[in-house]
MIDRENFI-109066 format. One record per atom (N, C-alpha, C, O, CB): x, y, z; residue in three letters; residue number from 1. Coordinates in nm, 4 decimals. Glycine has a CB too. Layout:
N
px/py/pz/residu/num
X/Y/Z/ALA/NUM
...
This chain:
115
px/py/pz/residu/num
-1.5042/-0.3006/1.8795/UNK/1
-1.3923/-0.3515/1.8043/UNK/1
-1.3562/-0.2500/1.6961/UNK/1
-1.4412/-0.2176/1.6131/UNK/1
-1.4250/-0.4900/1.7431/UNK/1
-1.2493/-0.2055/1.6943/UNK/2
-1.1765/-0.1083/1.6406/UNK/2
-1.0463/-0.1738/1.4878/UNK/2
-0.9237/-0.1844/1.4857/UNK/2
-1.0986/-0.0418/1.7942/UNK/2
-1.1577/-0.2037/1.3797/UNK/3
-1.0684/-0.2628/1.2918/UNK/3
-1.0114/-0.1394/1.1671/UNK/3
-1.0801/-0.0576/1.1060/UNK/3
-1.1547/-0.3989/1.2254/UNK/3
-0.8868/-0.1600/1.1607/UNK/4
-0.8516/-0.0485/1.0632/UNK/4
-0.8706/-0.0701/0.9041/UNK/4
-0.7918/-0.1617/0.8808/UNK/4
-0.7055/-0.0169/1.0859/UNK/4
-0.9166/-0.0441/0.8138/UNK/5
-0.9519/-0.0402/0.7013/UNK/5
-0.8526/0.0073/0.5928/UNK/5
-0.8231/0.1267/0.5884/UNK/5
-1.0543/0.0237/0.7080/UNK/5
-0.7988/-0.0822/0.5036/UNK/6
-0.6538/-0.0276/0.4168/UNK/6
-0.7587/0.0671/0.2834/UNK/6
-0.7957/0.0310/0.1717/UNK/6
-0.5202/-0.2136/0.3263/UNK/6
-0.7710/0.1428/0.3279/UNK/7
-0.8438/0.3159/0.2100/UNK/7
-0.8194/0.2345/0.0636/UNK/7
-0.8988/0.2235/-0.0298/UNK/7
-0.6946/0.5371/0.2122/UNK/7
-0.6826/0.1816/0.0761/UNK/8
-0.6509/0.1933/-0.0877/UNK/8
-0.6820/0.0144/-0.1223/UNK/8
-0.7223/-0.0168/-0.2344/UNK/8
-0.4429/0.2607/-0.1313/UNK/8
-0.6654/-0.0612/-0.0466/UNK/9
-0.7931/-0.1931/-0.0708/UNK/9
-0.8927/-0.1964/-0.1314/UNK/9
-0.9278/-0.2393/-0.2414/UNK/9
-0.8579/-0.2353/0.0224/UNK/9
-0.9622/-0.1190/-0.0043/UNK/10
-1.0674/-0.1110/-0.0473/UNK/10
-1.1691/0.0384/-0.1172/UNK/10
-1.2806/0.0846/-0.0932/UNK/10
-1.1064/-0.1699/0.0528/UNK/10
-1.0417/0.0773/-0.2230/UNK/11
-1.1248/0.1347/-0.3257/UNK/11
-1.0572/0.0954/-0.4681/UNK/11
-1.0963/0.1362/-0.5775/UNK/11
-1.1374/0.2981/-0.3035/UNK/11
-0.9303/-0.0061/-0.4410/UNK/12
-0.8956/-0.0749/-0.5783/UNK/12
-1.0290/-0.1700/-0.5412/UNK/12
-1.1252/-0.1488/-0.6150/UNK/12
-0.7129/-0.1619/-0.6037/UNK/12
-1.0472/-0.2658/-0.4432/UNK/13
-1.1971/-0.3623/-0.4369/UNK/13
-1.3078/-0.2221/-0.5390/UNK/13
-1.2900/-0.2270/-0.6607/UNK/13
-1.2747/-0.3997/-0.1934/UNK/13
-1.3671/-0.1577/-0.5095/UNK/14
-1.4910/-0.1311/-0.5376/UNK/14
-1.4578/-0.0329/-0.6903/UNK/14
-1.5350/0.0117/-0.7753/UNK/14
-1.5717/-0.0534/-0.3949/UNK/14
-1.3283/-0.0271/-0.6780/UNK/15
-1.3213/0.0264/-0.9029/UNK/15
-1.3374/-0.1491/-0.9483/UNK/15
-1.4345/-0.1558/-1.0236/UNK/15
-1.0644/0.1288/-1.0040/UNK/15
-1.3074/-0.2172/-0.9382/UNK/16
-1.3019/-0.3139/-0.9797/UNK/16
-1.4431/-0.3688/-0.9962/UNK/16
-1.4709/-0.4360/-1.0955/UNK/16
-1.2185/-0.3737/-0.9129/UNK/16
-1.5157/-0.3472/-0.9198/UNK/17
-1.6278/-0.4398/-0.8839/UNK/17
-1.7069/-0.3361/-1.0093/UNK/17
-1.7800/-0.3863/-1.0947/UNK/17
-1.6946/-0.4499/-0.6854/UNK/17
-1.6791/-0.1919/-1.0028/UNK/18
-1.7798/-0.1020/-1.0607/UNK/18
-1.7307/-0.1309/-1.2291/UNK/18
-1.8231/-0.1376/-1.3101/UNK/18
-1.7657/0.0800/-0.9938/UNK/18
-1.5786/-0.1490/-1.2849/UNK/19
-1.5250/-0.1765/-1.3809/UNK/19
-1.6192/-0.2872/-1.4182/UNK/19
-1.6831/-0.2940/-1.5232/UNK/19
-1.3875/-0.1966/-1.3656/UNK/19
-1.6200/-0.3703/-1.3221/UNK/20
-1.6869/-0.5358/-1.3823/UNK/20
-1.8319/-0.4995/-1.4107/UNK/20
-1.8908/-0.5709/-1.4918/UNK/20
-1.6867/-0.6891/-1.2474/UNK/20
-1.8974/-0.3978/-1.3547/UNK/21
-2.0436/-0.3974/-1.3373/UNK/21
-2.0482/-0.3449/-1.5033/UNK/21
-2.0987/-0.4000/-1.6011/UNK/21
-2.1185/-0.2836/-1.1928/UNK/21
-1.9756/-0.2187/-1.4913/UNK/22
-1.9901/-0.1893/-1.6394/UNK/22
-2.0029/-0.2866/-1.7890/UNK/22
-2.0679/-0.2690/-1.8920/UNK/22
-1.8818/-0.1183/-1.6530/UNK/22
-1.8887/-0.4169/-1.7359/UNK/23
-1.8498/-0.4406/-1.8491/UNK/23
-1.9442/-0.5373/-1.8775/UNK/23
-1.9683/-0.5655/-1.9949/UNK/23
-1.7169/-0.4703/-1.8630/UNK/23
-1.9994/-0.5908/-1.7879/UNK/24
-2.1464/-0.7024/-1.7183/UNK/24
-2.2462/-0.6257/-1.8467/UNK/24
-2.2585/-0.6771/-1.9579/UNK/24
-2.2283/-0.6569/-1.4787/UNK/24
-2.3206/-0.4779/-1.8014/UNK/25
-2.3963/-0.4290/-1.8168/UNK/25
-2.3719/-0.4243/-1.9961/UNK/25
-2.4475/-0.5017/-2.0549/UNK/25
-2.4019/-0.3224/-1.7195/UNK/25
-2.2844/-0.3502/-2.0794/UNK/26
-2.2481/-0.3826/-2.1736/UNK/26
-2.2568/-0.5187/-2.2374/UNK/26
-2.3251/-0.5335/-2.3387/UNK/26
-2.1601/-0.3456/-2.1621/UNK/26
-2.2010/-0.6033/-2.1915/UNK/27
-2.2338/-0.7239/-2.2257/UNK/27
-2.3641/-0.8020/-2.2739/UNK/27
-2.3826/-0.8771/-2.3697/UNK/27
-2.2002/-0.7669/-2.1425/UNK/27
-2.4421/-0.7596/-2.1788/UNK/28
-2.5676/-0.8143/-2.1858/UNK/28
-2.6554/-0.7514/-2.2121/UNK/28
-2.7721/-0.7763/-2.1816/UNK/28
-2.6023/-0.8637/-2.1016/UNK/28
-2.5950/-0.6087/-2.3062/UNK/29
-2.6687/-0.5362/-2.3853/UNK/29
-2.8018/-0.4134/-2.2740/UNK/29
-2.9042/-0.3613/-2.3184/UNK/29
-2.7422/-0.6706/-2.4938/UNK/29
-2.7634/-0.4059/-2.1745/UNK/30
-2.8561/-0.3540/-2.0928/UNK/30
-2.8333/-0.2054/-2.1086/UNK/30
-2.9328/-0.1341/-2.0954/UNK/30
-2.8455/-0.4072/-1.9508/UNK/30
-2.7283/-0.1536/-2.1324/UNK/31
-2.6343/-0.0249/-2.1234/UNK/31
-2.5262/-0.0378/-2.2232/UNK/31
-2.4737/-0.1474/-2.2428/UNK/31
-2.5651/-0.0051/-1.9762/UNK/31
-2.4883/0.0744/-2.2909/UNK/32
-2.3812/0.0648/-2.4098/UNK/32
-2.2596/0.1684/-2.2998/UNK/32
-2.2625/0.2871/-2.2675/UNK/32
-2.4517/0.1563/-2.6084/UNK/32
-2.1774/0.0737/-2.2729/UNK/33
-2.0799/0.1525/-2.2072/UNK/33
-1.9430/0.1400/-2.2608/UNK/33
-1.8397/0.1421/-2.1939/UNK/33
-2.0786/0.1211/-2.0710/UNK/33
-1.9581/0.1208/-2.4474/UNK/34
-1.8486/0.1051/-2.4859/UNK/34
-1.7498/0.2579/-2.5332/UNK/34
-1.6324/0.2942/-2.5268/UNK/34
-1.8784/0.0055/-2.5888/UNK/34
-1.8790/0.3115/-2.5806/UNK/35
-1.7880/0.4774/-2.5687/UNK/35
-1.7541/0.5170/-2.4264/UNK/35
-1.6374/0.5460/-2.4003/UNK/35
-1.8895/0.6233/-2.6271/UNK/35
-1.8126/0.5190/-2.3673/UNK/36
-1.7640/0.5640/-2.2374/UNK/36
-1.6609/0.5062/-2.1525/UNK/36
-1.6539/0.5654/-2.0448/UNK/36
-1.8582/0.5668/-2.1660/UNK/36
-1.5385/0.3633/-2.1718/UNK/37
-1.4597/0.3403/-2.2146/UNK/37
-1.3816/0.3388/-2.2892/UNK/37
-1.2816/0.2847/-2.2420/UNK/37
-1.4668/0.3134/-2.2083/UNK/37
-1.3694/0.3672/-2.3791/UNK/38
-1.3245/0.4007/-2.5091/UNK/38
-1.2668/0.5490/-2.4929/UNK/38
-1.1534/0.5665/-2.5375/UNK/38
-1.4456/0.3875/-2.6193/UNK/38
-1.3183/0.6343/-2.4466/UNK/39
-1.3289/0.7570/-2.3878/UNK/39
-1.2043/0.7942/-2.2941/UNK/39
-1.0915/0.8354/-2.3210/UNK/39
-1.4566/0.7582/-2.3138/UNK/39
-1.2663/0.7646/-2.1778/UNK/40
-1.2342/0.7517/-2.0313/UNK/40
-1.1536/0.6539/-1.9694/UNK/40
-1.1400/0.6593/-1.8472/UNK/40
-1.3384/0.7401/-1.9693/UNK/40
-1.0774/0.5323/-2.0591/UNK/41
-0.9597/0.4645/-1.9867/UNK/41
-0.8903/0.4762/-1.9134/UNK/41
-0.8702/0.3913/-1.8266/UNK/41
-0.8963/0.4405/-2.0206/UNK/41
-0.8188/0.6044/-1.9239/UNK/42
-0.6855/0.6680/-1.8806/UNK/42
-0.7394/0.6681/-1.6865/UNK/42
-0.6690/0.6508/-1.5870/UNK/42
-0.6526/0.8683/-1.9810/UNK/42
-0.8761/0.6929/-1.6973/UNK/43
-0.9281/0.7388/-1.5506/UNK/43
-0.9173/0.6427/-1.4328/UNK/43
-0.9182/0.6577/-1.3106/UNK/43
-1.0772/0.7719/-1.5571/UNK/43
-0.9037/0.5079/-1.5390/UNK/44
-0.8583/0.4068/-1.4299/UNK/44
-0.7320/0.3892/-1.3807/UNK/44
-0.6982/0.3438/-1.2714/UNK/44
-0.8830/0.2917/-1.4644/UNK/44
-0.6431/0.4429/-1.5020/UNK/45
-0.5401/0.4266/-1.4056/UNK/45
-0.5006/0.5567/-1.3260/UNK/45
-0.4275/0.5303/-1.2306/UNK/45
-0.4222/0.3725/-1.4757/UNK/45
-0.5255/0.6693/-1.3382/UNK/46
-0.6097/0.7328/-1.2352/UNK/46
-0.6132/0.7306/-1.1009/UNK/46
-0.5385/0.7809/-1.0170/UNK/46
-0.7068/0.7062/-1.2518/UNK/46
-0.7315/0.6510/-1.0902/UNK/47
-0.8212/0.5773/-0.9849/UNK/47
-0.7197/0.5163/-0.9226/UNK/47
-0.6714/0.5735/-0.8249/UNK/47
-0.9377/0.4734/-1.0342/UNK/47
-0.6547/0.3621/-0.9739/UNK/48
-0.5414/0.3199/-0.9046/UNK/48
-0.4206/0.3861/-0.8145/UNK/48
-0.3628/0.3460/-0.7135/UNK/48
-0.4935/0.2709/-0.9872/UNK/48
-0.4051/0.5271/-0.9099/UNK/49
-0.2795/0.6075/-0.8413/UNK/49
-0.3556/0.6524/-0.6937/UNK/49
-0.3201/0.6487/-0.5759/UNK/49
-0.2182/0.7674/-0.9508/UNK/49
-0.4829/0.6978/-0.7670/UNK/50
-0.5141/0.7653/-0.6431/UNK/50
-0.5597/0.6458/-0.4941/UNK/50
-0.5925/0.6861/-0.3825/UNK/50
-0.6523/0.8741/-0.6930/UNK/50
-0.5513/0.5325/-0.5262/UNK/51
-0.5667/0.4095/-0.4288/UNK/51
-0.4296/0.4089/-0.3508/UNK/51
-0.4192/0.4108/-0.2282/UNK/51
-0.5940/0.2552/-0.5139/UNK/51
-0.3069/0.4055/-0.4589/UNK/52
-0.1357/0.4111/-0.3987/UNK/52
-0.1393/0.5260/-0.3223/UNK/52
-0.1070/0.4988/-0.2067/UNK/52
0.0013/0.4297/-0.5206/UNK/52
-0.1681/0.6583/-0.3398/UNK/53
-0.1505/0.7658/-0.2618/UNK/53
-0.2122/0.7251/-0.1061/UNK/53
-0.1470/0.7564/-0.0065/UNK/53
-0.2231/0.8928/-0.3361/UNK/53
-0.3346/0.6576/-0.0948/UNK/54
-0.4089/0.6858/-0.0006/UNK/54
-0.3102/0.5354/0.1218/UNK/54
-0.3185/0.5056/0.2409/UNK/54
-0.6070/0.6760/-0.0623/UNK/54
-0.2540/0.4994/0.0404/UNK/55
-0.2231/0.4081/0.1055/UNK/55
-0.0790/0.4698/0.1321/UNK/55
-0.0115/0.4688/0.0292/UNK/55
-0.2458/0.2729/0.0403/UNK/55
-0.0282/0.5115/0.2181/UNK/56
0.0832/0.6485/0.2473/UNK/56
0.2862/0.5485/0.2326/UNK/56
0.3989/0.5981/0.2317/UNK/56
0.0315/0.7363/0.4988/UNK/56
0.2533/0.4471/0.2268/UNK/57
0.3642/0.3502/0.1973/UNK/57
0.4118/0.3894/0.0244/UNK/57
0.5254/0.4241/-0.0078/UNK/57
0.2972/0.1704/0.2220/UNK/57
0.3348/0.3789/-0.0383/UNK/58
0.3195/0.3834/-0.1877/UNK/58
0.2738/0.4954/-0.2826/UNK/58
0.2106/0.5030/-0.3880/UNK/58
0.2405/0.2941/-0.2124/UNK/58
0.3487/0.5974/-0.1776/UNK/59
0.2832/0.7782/-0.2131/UNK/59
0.3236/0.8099/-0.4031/UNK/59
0.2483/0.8339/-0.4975/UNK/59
0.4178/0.9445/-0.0759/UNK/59
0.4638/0.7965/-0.3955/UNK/60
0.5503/0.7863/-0.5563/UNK/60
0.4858/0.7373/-0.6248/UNK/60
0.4247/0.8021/-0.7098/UNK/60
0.6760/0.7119/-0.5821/UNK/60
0.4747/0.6001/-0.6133/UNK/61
0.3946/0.5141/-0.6988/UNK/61
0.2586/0.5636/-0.7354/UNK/61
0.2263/0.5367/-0.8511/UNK/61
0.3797/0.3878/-0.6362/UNK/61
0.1887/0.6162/-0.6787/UNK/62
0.0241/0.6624/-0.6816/UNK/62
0.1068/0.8036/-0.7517/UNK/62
0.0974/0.8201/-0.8733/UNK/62
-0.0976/0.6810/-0.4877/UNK/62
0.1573/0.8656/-0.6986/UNK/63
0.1945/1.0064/-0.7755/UNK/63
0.2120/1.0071/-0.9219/UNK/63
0.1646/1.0845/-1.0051/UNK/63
0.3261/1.0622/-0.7259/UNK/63
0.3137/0.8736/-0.9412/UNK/64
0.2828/0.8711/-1.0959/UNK/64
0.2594/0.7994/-1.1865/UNK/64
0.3097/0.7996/-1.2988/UNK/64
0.3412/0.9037/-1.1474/UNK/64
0.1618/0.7169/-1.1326/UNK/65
0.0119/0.6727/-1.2098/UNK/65
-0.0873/0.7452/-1.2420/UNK/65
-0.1524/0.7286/-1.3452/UNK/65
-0.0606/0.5918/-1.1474/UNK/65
-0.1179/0.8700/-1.1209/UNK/66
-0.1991/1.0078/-1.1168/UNK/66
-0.1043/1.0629/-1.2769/UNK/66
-0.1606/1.0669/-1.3863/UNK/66
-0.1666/1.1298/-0.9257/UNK/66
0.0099/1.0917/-1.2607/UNK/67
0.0646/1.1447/-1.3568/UNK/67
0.0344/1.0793/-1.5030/UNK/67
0.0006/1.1475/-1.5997/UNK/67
0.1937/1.1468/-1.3209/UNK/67
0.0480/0.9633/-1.5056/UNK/68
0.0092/0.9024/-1.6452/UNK/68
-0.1031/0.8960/-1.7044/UNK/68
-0.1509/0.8907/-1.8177/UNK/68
0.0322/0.7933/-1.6542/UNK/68
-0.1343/0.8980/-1.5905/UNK/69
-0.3174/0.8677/-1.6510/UNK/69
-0.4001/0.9891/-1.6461/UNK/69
-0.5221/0.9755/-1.6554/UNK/69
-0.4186/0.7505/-1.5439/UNK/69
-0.3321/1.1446/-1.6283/UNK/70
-0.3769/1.2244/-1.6644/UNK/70
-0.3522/1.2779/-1.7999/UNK/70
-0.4229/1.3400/-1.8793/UNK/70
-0.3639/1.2813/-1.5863/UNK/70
-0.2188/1.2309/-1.8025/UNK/71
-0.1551/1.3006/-1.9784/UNK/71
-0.1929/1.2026/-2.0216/UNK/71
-0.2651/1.2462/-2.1112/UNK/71
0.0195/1.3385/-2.0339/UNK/71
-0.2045/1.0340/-2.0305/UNK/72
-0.2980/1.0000/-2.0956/UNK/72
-0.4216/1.0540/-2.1424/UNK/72
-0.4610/1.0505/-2.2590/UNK/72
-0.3141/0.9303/-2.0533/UNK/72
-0.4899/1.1125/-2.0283/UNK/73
-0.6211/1.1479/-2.0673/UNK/73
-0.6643/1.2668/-2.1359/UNK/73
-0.7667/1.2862/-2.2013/UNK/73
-0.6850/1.1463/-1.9703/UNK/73
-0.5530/1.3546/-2.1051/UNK/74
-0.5516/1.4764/-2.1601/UNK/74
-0.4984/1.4421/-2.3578/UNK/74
-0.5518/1.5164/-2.4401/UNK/74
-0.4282/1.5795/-2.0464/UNK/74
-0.4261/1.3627/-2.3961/UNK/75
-0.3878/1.3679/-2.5443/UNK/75
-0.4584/1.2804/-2.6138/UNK/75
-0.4524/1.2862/-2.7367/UNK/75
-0.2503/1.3417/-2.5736/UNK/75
-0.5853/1.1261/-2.5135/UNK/76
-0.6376/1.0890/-2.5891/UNK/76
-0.7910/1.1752/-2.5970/UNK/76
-0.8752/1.1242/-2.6710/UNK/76
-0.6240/0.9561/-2.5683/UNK/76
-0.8216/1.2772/-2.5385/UNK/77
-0.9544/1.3185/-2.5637/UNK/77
-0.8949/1.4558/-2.6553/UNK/77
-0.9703/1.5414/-2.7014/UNK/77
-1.0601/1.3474/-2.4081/UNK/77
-0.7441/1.4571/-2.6710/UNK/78
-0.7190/1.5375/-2.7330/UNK/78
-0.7692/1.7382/-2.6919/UNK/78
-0.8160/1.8341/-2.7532/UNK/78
-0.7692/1.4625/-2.8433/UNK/78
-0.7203/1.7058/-2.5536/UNK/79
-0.7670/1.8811/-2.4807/UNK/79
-0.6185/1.9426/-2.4993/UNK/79
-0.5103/1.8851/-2.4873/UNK/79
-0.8287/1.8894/-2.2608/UNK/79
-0.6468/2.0792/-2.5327/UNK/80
-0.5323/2.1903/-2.5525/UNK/80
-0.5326/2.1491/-2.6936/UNK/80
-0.4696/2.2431/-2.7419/UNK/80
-0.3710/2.1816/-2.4603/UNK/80
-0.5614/2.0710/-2.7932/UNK/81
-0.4856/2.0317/-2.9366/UNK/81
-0.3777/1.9405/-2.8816/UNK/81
-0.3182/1.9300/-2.9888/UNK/81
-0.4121/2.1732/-3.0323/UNK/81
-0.2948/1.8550/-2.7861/UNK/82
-0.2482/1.8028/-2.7143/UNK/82
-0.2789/1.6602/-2.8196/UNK/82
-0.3962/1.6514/-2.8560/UNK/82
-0.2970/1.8345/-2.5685/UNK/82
-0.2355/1.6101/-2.8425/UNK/83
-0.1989/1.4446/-2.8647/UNK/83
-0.0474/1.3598/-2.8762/UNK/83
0.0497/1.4273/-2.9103/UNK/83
-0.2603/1.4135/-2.9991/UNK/83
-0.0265/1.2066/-2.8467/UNK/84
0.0340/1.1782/-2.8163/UNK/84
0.2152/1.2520/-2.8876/UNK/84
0.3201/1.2677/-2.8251/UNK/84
-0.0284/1.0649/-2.8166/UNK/84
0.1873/1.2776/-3.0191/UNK/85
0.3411/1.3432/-3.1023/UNK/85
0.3760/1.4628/-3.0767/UNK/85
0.4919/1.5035/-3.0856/UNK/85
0.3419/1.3556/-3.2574/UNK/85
0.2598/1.5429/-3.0358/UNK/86
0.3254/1.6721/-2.9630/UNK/86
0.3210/1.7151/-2.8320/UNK/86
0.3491/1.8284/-2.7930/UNK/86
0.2847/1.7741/-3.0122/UNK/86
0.2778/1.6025/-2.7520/UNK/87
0.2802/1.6277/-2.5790/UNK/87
0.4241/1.5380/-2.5070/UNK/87
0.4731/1.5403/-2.3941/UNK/87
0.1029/1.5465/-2.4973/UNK/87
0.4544/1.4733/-2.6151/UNK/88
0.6152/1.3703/-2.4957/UNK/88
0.7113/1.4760/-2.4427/UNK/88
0.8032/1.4436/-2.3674/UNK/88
0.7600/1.2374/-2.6133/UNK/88
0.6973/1.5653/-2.4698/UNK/89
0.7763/1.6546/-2.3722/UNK/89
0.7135/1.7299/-2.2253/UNK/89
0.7692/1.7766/-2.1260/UNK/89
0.8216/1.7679/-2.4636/UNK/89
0.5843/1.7171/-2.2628/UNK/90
0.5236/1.7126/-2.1332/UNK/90
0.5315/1.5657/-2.0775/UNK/90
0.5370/1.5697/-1.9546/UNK/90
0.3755/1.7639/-2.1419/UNK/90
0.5331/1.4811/-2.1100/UNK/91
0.5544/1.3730/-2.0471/UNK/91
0.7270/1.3732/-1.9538/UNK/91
0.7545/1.3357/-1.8398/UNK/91
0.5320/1.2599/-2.1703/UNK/91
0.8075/1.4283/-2.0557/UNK/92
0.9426/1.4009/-1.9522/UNK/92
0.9141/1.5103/-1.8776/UNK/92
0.9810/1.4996/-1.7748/UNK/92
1.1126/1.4020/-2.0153/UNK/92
0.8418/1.6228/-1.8747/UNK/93
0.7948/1.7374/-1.7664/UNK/93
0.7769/1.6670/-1.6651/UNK/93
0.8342/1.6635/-1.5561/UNK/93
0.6658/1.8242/-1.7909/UNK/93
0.6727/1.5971/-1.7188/UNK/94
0.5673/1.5128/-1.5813/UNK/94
0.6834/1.4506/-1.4742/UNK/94
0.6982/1.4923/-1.3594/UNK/94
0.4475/1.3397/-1.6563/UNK/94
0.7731/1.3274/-1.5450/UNK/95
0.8709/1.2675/-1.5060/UNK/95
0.9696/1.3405/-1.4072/UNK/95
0.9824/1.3211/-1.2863/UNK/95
0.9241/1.2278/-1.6133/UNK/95
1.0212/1.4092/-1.4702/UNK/96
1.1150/1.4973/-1.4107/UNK/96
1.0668/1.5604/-1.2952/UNK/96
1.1524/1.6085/-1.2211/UNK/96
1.1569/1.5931/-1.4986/UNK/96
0.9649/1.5696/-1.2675/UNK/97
0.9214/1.7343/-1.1400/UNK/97
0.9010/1.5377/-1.0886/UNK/97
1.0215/1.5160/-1.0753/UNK/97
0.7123/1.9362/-1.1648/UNK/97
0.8536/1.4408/-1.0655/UNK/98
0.7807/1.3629/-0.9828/UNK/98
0.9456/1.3272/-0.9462/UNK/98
0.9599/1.2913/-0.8293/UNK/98
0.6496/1.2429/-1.0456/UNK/98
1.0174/1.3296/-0.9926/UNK/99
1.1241/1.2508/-0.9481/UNK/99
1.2010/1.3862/-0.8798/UNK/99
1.2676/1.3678/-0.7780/UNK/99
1.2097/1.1553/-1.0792/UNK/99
1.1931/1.4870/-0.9226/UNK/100
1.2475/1.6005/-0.8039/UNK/100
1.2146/1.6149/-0.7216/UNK/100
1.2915/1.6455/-0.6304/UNK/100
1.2516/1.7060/-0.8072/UNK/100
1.0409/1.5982/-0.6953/UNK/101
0.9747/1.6116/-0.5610/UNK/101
1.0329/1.5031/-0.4950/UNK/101
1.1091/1.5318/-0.4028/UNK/101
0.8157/1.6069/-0.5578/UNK/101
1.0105/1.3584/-0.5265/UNK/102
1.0962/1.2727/-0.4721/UNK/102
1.1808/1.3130/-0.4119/UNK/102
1.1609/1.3042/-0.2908/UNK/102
1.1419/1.2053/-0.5363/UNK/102
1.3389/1.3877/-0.4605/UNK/103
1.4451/1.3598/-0.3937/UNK/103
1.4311/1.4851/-0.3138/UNK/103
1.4987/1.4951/-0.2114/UNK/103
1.5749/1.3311/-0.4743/UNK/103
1.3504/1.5822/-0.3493/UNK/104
1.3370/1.6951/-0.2250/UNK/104
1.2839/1.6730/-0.1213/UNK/104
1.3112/1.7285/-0.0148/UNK/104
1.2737/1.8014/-0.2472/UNK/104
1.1533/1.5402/-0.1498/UNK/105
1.0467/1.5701/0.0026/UNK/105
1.0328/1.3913/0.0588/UNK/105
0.9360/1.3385/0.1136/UNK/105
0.8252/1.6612/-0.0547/UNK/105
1.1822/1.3218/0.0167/UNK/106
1.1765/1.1694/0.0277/UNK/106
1.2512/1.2361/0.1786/UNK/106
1.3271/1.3305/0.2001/UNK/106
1.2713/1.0369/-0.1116/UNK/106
1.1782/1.1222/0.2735/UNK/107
1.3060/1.1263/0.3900/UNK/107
1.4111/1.0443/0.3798/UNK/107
1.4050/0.9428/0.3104/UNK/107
1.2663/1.0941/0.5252/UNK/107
1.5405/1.0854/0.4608/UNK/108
1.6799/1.0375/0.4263/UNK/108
1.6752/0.8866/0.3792/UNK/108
1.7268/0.8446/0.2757/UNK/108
1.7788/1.0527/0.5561/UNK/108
1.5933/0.7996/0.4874/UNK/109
1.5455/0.6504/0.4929/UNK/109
1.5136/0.6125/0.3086/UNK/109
1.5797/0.5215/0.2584/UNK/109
1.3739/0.6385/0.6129/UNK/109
1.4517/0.6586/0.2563/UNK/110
1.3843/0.6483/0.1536/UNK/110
1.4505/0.6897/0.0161/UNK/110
1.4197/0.6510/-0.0966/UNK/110
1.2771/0.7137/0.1819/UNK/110
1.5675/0.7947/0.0615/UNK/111
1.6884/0.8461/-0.0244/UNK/111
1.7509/0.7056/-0.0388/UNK/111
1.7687/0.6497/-0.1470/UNK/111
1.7980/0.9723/0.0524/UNK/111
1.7850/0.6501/0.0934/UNK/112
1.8787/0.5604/0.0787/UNK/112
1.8470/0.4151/0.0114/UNK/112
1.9278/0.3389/-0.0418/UNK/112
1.9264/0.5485/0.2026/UNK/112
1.7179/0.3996/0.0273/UNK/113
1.6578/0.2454/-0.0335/UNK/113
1.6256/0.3275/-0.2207/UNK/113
1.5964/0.2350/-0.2965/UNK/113
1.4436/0.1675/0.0909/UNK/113
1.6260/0.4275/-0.2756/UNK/114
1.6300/0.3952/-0.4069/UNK/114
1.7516/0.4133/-0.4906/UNK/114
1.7686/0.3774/-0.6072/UNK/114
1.5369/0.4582/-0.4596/UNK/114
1.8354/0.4770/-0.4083/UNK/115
1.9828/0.4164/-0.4407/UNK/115
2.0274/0.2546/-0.4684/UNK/115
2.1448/0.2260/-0.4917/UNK/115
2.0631/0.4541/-0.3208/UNK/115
């Protein structure tokens, strides 16, 4: 029996389960995993984009969640000197090239439904 497996299901299922384990573990004082949230947020949403990508219906969508949640991550750990008042122009960077690739590498079908 040959059952097909949706990639991006089931790895939003197992961030979730690992999200909960963390927050379990914290909780009940077993592990302090509050810096390491505190930290590392941005990675979940991340994670999610990279769930939309794998799931090939919802490529855009995963493209720029990947996108947010990297310049998220990049201005809250504060890399390059980068934080949120002097990176929003990398943010409409980000914007802009995801929405050009869009209309360069969308097929016609896909031109026509975001019209």
């Amino acid at each position: 029996m040959n059952r097909k497996i949706d990639k991006g299901a089931l790895l939003n299922g197992l961030m979730l389960i690992a999200i909960g384990l963390l927050f379990l573990l914290d909780r009940l004082h077993i592990e302090d995993f509050g810096d390491l949230i505190r930290l590392y947020w941005p990675c979940i949403i991340i994670l999610f984009g990279i769930s939309h990508i794998l799931r090939r219906e919802s490529l855009w969508s995963g493209l720029w969640l990947v996108t947010v949640g990297v310049w998220l991550q990049i201005v809250h750990l504060h890399l390059f000197g980068l934080n949120f008042r002097n990176s929003w122009p990398l943010f409409l960077i980000a914007l802009g090239s995801v929405l050009t690739l869009r209309a360069v590498l969308a097929t016609p079908k896909e031109n026509r439904s975001a019209e």
